[in-house]
N, C-alpha and C positions, 0 to 999 in steps of 0.2 A: 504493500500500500504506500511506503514512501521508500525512496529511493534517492541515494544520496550520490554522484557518481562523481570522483577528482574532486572534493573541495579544499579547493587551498585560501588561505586564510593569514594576511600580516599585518601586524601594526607597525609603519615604519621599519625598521631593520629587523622585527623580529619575526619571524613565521611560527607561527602560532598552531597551523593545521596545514598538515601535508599530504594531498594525494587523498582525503580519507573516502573511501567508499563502503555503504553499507543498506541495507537492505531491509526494514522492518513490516511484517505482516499483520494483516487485521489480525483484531485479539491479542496479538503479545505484550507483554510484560517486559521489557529490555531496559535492564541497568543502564549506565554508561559509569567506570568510574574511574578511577587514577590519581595522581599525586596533584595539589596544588598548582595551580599552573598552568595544568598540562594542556587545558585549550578546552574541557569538558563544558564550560559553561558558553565557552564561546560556540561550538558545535552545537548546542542547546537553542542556542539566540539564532543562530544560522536555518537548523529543524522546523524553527520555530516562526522564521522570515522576521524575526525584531530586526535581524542582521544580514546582510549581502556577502555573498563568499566570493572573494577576488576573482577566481574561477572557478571550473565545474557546475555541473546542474545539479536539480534538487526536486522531482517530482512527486507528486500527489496522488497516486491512480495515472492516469493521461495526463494531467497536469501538469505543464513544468510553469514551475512558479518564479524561473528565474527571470523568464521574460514577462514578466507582469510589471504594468508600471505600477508605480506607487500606489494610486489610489484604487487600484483594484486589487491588489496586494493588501493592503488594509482593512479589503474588504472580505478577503479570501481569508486573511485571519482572525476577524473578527465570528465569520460564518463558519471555520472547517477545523480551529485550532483550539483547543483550552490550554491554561496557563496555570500552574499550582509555583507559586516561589515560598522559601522558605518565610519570608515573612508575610503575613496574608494578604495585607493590600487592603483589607477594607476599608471602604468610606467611613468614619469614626460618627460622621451627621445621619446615617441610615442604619435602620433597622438589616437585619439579617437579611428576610426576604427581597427588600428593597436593593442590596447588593446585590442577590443571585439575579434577581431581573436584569439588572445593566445591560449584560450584552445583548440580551434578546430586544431592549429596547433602542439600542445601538444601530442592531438591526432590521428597525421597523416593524417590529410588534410590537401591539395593541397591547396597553396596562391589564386589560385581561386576561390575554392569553399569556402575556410573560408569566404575571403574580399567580395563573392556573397549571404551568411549569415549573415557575420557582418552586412554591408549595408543594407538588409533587415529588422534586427533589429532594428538599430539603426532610420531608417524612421518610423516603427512600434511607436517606444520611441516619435517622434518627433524630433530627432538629427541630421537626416541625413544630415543638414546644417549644422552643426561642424563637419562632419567626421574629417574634418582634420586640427582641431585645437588639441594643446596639449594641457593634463589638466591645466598648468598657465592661458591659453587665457581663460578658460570656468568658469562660477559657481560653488557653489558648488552644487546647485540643479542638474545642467548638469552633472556634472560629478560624479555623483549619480546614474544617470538616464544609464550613461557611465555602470557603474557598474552592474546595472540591466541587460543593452544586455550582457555584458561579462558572467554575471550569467546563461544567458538563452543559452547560444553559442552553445552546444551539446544538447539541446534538453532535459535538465535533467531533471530524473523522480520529483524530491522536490527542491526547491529555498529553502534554508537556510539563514537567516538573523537577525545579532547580533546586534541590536539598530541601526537600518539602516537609522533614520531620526535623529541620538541624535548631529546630527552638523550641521543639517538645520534651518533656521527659521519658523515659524508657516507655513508660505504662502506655503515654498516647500517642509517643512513635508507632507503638507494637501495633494498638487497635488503627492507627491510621495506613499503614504496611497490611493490613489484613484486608481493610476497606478495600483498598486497592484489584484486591484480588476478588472482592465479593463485586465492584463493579463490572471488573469483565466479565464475573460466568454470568450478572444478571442483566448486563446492558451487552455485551463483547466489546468492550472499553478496551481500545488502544494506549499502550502509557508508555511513553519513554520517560526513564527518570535517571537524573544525574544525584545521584548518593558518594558520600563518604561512609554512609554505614553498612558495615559488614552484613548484616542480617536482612537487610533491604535486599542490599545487592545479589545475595545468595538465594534470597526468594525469587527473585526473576527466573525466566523462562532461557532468557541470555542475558549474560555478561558481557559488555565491550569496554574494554579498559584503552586508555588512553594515553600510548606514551612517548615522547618524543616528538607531538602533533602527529604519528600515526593510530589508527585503532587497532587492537590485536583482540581477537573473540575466544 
């Protein structure tokens, strides 16, 4: 389902990603991990079109989204991509549900049918008794979990996630690492995730560790 082929990747004198090619399927669960540095999060941002890879392409199904201008790119990630970072993101002035709606309302849905999505979501999460707390009243595990329906809000083809439990504690790493996996077998949730943690990592389906800006599986 996505297909990465030759991306190479500098800032200035440094190359950061070389040559990487990889290949990820509906439904999988794929790590990405390796040392500080190594270019993981930039290969993330690139996955994820926040970021342009100096060369190679990068498609989607048929898609290559390398030739996309800008604002159809924008548009292609706001409709086909979710985003889990490790710190949540949420709006601090809206409620729970009012977060998950964003992007469907980004998108041109109706206050009703986002808030009859969100809602759905966020029951799916276990949340739907906070809808309408703001993230201060909630955890940080909650509003983690906040994060994950906003991620999931349009139905996107891959969840993208940049150390998405490195501000949790073990306990609501573990149940958010498990999440994980109860959304694929009950949605077939695509996730690439960039982990430092070992038990993350070892749960996935694949491993791609990241070293010297190449990938090794």
């Amino acid at each position: 389902m996505i297909k990465a082929v030759n991306i190479n990747k500098s800032y200035g004198a440094l190359h950061v990603l070389r040559d990487i090619n990889l290949t990820i399927e509906k439904g999988e669960v794929v790590s990405i991990v390796g040392a500080s540095g190594a270019g993981k999060t930039t290969l993330l941002q690139i996955l994820g079109t926040l970021d342009r890879a100096d060369s190679g392409t990068l498609l989607y199904g048929d898609m290559d989204v390398t030739r996309m201008k800008d604002k159809e790119l924008a548009r292609f990630r706001n409709q086909r991509i979710g985003f889990v970072f490790q710190a949540h993101h949420l709006l601090p002035e809206f409620t729970a549900v009012e977060n998950v709606m964003i992007p469907a309302l980004i998108a041109g849905k109706s206050q009703v049918e986002a808030r009859k999505r969100a809602m759905e979501l966020l029951d799916l999460l276990r949340m739907a008794q906070r809808a309408e707390h703001k993230p201060a009243a909630m955890s940080g595990g909650e509003c983690q979990r906040v994060s994950v329906a906003r991620a999931l809000m349009n139905a996107p083809m891959a969840v993208l996630a940049d150390e998405p439990s490195g501000n949790l504690d073990s306990q609501h790493a573990r149940e958010l690492h498990e999440l994980f996996f109860t959304l694929r077998k009950e949605l077939g949730q695509t996730f690439v995730i960039v982990t430092h943690n070992e038990e993350l990592a070892a749960m996935a389906d694949r491993k791609i560790t990241i070293k010297d800006g190449k990938n090794i599986e």
